[in-house]
N, C-alpha and C positions, 0 to 999 in steps of 0.2 A: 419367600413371599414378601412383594411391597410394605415397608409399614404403614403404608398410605390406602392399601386394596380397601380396608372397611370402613374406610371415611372419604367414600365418594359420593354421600348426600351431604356432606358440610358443601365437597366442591362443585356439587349441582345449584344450592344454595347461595352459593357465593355468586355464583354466575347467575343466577337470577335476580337477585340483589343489584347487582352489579347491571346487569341491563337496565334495573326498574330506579334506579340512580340516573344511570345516565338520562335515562328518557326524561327524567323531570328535568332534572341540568338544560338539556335540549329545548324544554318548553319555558324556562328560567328566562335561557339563553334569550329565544325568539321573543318575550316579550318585552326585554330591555331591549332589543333591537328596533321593535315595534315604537315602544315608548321615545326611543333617539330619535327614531324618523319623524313621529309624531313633532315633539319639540324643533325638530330642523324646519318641519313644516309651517312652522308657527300656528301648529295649534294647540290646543288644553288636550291635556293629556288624561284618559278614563282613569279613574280609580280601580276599574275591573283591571284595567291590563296590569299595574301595579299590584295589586292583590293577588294574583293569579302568580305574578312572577313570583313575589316573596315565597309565596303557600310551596309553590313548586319546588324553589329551592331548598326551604324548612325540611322537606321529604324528601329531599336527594340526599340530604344530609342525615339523617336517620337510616339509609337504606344505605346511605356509607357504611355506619355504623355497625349493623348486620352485617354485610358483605365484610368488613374487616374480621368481627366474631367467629364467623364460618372462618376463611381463611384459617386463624389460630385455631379451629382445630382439626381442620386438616391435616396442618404441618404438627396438632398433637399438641400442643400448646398445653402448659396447664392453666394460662390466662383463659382460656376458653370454659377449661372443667371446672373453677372456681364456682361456689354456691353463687346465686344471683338474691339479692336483698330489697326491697322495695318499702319503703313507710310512710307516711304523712302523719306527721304531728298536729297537734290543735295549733299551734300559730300557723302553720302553715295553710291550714285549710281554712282558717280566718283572714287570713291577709291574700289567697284566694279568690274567696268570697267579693273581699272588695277589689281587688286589683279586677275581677271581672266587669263587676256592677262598674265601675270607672271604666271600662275599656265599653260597654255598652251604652252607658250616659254619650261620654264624650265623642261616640263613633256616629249617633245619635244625632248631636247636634253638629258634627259635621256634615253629615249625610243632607240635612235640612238648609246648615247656610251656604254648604259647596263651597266651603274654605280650605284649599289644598287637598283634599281629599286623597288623590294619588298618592300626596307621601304621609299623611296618617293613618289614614285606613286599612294600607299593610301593614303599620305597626301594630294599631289595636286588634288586629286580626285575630293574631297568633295568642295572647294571652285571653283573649275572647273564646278561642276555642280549645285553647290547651289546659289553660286553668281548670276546668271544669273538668273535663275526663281523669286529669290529674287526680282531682280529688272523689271521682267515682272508683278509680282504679284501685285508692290507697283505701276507700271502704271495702271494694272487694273483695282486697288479695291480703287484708290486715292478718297477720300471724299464721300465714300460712306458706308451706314453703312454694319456690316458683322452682327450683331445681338449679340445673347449670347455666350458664350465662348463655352457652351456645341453645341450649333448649328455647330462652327464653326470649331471648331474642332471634331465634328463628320463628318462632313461633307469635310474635309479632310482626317481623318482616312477611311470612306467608300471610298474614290475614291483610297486609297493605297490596301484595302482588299477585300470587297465584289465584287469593283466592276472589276476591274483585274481578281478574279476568275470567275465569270461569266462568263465574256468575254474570257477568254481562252477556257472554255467549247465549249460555241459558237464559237469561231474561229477555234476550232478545228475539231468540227461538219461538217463545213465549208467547210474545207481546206479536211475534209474525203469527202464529198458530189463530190467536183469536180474531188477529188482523181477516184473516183469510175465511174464518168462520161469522162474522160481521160481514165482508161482503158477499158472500153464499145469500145471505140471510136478507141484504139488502136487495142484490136482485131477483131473487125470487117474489116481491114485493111490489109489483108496478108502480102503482101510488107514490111508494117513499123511492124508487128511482127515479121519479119524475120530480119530486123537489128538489132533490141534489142536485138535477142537472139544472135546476131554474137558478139554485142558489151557488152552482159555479158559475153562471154565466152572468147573475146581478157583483159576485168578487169580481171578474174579470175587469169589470170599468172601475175596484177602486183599489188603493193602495193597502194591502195588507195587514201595515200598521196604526193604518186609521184609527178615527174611534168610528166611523161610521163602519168602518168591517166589523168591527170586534162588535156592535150592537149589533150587525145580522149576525152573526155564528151566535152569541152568548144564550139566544131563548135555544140553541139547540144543544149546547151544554149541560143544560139542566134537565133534559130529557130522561124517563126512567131508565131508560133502556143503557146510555151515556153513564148513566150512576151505576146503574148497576154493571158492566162490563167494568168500568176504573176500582169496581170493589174484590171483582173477581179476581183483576189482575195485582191489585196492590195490596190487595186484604188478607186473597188467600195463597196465590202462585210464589208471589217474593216473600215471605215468610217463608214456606216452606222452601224455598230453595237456598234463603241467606241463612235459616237458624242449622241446616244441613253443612254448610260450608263454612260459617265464617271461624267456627274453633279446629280448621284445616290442621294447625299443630298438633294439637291435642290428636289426633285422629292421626297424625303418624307417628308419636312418641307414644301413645298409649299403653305399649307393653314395657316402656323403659322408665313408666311415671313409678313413685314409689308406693303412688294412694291415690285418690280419689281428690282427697283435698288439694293437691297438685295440678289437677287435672282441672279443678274450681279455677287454680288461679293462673293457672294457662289459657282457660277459656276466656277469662275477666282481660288479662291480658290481650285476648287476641279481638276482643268485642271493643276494648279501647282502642286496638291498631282500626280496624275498622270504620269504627265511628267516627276515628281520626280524618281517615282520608275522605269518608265520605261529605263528610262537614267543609272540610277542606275545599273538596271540590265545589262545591256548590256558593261559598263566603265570597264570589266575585261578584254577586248580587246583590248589587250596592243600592236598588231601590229600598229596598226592607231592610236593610245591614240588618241591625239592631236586632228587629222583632225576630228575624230569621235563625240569627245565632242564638238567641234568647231561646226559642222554641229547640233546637239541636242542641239543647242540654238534657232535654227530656230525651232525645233520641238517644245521644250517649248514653243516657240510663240503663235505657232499653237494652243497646246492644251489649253493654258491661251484664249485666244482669242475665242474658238471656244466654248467652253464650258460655257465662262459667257456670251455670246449668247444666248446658250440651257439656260441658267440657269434665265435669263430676260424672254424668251420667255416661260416659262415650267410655272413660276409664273401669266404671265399676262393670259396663258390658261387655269390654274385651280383655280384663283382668280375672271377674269373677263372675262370669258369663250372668249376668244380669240383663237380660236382654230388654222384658218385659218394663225394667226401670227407664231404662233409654225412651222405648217406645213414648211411655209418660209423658217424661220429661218434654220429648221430643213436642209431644202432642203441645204439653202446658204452654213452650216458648215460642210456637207459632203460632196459638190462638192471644200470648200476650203482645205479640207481635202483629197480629192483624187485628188487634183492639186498639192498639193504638194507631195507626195506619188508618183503621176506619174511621176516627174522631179525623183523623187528618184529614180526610177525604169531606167527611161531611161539611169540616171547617170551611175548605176550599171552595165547595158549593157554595156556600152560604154567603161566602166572602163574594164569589162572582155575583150573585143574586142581587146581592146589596150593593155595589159597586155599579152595576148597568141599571139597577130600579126596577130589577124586576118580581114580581108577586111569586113566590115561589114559596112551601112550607119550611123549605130551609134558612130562609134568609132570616125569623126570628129567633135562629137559634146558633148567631155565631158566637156571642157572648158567653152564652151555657156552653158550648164546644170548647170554645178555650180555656174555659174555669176546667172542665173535667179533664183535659188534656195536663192542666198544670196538676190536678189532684192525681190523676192517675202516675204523671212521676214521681211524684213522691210518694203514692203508690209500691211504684221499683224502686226505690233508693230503699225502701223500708224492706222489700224482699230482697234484698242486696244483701244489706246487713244482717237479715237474719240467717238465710241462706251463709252466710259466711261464718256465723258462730255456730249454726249446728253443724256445719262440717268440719268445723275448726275442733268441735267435740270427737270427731270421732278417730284424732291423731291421739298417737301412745305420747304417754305424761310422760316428759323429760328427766332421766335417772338421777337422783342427788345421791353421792357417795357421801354415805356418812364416815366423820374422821374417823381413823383407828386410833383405841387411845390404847398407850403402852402398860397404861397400869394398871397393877392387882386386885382388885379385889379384897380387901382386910377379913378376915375370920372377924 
């Protein structure tokens, strides 16, 4: 028999790694192309495209990193079996702290004077949004073990690759499903199929990104019906589909974890690969730089938090058939999950309301939205941490051999 027969999910592993490498490399690639032409052209060059290329290549290089992991132990490596270690010290999460706050000040006041933007803004990028999960991770997973290197970083790699595309299938599916139950609903309705088509045919004579479009559509934004469908789908469908998938490791190493608490900091792990890329994607959004990465620290909370949950609870249900606890769990990290999502949402309204001047019950309440948004993440930082010392209580206490001593005894 091969000695390779039962390490053919390292070399699955590897090769999905290794695509999900290349692809960022490729969209790396394409926006320094983009940015050369741009400059050949003699024009300024976006900060987006910059941003996007850096982030991109950040995450080819991480999913190098994996891809290489897998490899070694394929080939059996003992670099692969090797315990994996992770900490943050108090300076570290002090100089953090500020290395952030400085990367959001000064990203900030670029944003505002449009002074080079292209080549700082990817720099501030990355310490803007790595810092912070850095240091939600090392509350997480503080003293507890994460396993073997190939575990742990598979199980990082899966939460940036496999399970992201999943999940967009599924959200998409989703997002088509109520699509189709919205126009059911809409033509069965005379009345509101008859302003549609009056309000496609007053768009048709203006440009899209007007502000005189964006004041017709914005009163229709704010519609109950409009709130309530974005709550259905962001509040209650993507919670239960992201807190089901994003600790995807954890959920195949399950039977090979050695506790439960493993299982916590696999999940913490994979809710930071996560929050990682989704942050990521989203930081080429250079109108709000700031406030945006500002606010996806509270996300990273969420996702570190909610998924070494799943990740405790997925183990103690296929280890020790705890089923009932999962369910819980399950139940708790989507409902935290669509409590936050909801403030999100309401924010958004309110922010549209106030932005076009329009009278609406939400619009005096975007300042309340945001204070509860900031309280409720510290909120999760605080279920992080606790979450993390009760399960860190229920590891076996460390043996101390006491010395043997050679001597007698005296009568």
């Amino acid at each position: 028999m091969s000695p390779y027969r039962s390490h053919i999910p390292s070399l699955l592993s590897a090769l999905l790694f290794t695509v999900g490498a290349l692809t960022f490399f490729s969209v790396a690639l394409l926006m320094a192309v983009t940015s050369l032409g741009t400059v050949l052209a003699g024009e300024d060059i976006g900060g987006q495209q910059t941003i996007i290329m850096t982030v991109s290549a950040f995450q080819a290089l991480i999913l190098t990193g994996a891809a290489f992991v897998s490899i070694q132990r394929f080939r059996q490596s003992s670099f692969a079996e090797k315990d994996s270690s992770f900490s943050v010290s108090a300076w570290q999460v002090v100089s953090s702290f500020i290395l952030t706050g400085f990367a959001l000040i000064v990203g900030y006041w670029v944003v505002q004077s449009e002074i080079a933007n292209w080549l700082l803004l990817p720099i501030l990028t990355l310490p803007a949004v790595v810092l912070p999960l850095f240091v939600l991770l090392g509350f997480g997973i503080r003293g507890l073990p994460l396993g073997t290197r190939w575990q742990s970083w598979n199980s990082f790699g899966l939460a940036m690759t496999l399970a992201p595309f999943i999940l967009v299938f599924l959200e998409l599916f989703a997002l088509l499903f109520i699509a189709v139950i919205v126009v059911v609903v809409l033509m069965s309705q005379p009345g509101l199929e008859t302003k549609i088509l009056q309000l496609s045919a007053q768009m048709e004579s203006l440009d899209p990104q007007s502000r005189a479009a964006q004041d017709l559509i914005a009163p229709y934004l704010l519609k109950p019906g409009v709130i309530i469908t974005a709550l259905l789908y962001f509040a209650m469908i993507v919670p239960m589909l992201e807190e089901l998938l994003k600790p995807l490791g954890v959920w195949f190493f399950a039977r090979r974890l050695t506790s439960p608490a493993q299982g916590f900091a696999l999940g913490a792990l994979s809710g930071s690969a996560y929050g990682l890329i989704e942050t990521l994607g989203v930081s080429g959004q250079t109108a709000d730089w700031s406030t945006l990465l500002l606010s996806r620290i509270g996300t990273g909370a969420l996702h570190i938090t909610t998924s070494a949950l799943m990740g405790a609870a997925i183990v103690y249900a296929i280890r020790e058939r705890r089923y009932l606890r999962l369910l819980v769990t399950y139940a708790l990290s989507v409902s935290l999950h669509g409590l936050w999502n909801t403030l999100a949402i309401f924010f958004a309204f309110a922010t549209i309301s106030e932005y076009f001047e329009l009278e609406h019950p939400l619009r005096a309440w975007a300042l309340p939205l945001n204070i509860g948004m900031a309280v409720f993440a510290v909120i999760l930082c605080g279920i992080l941490v606790w979450s993390n010392r009760r399960i860190k209580s229920t590891l076996p206490l460390p043996i101390v051999d006491e010395p043997l001593s050679l001597e007698k005894e005296l009568p």
